[in-house]
Every structure is written in structure tokens, then in C-alpha cells.
C-alpha positions in Angstrom: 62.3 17.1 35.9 60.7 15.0 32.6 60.1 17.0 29.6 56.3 17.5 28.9 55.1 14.7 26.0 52.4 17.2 24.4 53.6 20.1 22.4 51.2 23.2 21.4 51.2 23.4 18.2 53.5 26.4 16.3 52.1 29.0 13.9 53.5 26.7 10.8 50.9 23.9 12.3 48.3 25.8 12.1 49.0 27.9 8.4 49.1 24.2 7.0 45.6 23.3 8.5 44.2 26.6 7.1 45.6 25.7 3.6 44.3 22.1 3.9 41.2 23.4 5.0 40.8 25.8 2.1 41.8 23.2 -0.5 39.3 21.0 0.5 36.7 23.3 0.3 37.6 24.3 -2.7 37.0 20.7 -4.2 33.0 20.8 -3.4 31.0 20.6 -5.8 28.1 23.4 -6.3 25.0 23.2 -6.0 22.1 21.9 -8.1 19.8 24.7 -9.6 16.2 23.3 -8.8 13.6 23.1 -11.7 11.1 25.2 -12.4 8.3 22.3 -11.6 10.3 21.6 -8.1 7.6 20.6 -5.3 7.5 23.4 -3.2 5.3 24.6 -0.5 1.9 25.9 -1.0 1.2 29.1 -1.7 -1.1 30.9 0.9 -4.9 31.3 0.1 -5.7 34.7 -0.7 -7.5 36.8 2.0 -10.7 36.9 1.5 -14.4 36.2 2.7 -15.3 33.0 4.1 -18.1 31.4 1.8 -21.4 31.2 3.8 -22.1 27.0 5.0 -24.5 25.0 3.3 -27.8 24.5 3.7 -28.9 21.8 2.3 -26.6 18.5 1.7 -27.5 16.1 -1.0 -29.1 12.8 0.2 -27.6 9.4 -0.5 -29.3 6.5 -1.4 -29.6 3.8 1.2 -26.5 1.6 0.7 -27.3 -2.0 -0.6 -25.7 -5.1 -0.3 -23.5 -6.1 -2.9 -23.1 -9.8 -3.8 -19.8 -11.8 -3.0 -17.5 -11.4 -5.5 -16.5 -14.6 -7.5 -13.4 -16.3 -5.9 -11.5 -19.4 -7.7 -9.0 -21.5 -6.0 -6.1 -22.6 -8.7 -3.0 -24.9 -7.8 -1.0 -26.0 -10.0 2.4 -27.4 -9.8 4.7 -26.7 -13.5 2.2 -26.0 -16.0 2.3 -24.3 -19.1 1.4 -20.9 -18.0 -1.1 -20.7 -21.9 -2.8 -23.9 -21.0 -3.3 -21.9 -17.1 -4.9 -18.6 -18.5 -6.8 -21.0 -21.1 -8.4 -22.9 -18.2 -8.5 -19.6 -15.7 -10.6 -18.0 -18.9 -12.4 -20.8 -19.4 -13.9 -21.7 -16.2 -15.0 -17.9 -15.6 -16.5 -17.7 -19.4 -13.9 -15.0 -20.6 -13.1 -15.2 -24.2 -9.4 -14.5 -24.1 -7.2 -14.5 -27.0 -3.5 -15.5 -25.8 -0.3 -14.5 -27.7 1.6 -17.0 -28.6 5.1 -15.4 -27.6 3.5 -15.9 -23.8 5.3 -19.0 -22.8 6.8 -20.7 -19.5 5.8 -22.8 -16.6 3.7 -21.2 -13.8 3.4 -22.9 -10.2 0.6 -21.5 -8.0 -1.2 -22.1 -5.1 -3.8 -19.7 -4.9 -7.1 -20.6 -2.6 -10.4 -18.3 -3.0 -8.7 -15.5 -4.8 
């Protein structure tokens, strides 16, 4: 008869999975304390009466149409990004004052924005 492959485990076996164990729990970290200002959940409403409904509700004005707002189309391929705000500012009479540390070169393609 063949000797069985699969042992059961002794009572050393398992002493030095308990200690294991242990010292690896022991190596968590604790827990964060949470700050006072922590987002919470929201305290209850007090008991109380329930208000009586309203009566009368405030009438709004009719609404009106408002006109389309002003749309540009801008494409540009390597331009100074000053000369770009200059002519943007420009064409929808803004008086803009540019710093002159602004510098690089802008490519956009921008249609009715």
C-alpha cells in the first residue's frame, strides 16, 4: 500500500501561522483621527410643526427673448498669441491692455464661438 502524499499539518505548523499572523497584524498602521470639519451626515430636523402652505406665489414676468449672443470665428495657424488677443479685442471693441511678459505662438481653429 503507497504512503498518502498530503500530511495534516502538526501542532508546530500551526503555532508558526499564529505567530506570523500576529506579527503581521502587529505592523498596521492605526487609524486616522478624522477632523473636526469631516463631512458627515446630516443632522435630523428638529420635530416640530409643519409650516402652513402658501397662498399666494409671486408672479413672474413674461419671459422675453434675448438676442443671439455675438459669435466670432478665429483660425489662425502660428501666430503671436499678443498680436491674437490684440485683433480678438479689437474686432469686438474691448480696450485690453496686454502684459508684455504674455508671449508664444497660438494655433486655433475656432468657428462661431
Amino acid at each position: 500500500m503507497a504512503k498518502s502524499l498530503h500530511a495534516r499539518p502538526g501542532r508546530g505548523t500551526w503555532l508558526a501561522l499564529a505567530l506570523v499572523g500576529a506579527l503581521a497584524g502587529g505592523c498596521a498602521q492605526a487609524p486616522m483621527k478624522q477632523s473636526g470639519t469631516h463631512i458627515g451626515p446630516e443632522a435630523a430636523p428638529a420635530p416640530g410643526a409643519i409650516p402652513a402652505p402658501v397662498q399666494v406665489s409671486p408672479v413672474l414676468p413674461k419671459p422675453r427673448p434675448t438676442p443671439k449672443p455675438e459669435t466670432y470665428s478665429v483660425v489662425v495657424n502660428g501666430v503671436k498669441v499678443q498680436e491674437l488677443l490684440f485683433a480678438v479685442a479689437r474686432d469686438a471693441r474691448l480696450n485690453i491692455d496686454i502684459h508684455p511678459g504674455i508671449s508664444g505662438v497660438v494655433t486655433l481653429n475656432a468657428i462661431d464661438q
